[in-house]
N, C-alpha and C positions, 0 to 999 in steps of 0.2 A: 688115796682119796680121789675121788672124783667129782671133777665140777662142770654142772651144763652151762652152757651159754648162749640161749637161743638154742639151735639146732646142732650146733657144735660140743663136744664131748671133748673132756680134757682127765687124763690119768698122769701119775707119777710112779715107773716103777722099778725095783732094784732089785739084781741077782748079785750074788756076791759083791765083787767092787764095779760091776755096770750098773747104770741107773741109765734110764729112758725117760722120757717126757713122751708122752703119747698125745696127739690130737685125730678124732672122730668127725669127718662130716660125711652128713649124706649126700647120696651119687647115684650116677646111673648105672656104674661099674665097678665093681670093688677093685683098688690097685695101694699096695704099699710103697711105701717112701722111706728113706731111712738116710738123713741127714743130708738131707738132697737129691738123692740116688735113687733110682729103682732098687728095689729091694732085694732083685735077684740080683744085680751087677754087684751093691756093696757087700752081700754076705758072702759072695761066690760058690754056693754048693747049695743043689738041689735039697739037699736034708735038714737045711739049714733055715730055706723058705718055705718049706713044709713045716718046721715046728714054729713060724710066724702068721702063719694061717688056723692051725689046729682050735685053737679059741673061739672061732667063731665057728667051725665043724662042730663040735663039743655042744658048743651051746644053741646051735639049731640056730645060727642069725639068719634070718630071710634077705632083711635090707641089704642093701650096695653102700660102701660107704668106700671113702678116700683115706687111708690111715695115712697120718705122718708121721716120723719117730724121730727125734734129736737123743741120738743115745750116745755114751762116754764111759771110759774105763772099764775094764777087764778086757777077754778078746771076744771073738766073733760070735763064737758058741753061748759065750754067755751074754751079750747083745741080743740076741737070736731069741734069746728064752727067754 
């Protein structure tokens, strides 16, 4: 489900036993966040920040936006996804 608020963008979502909370705002740079963390430091592996970006490859997104992710449970791989 997804809910706007104002210009902010809010998702809920779950791979196996990880579940993420996603929040969208717009920027002038696109950079992920992932429970505080740059997103390349907490996933640790190139292949891992590549399939946290593909989403908006796929879908042609033009904007810049700031992702942030509060994710929990299972490991890394499946946070990632």
């Amino acid at each position: 489900m997804t809910k706007t608020d104002g210009t902010i963008l809010t998702a809920v979502g779950r791979r196996k036993t990880a579940s993420a909370r996603v929040r969208l705002t717009p920027s002038e740079k696109t950079t992920f966040m992932v429970n505080g963390m740059d997103a390349r430091a907490y996933l640790n592996t190139n292949e891992r920040s590549i399939v946290i970006g593909q989403p908006f490859l796929v879908e042609g997104v033009a904007q810049a936006f700031t992702i942030e992710a509060k994710v929990a449970g299972g490991g890394k791989s499946a946070q990632a996804e």
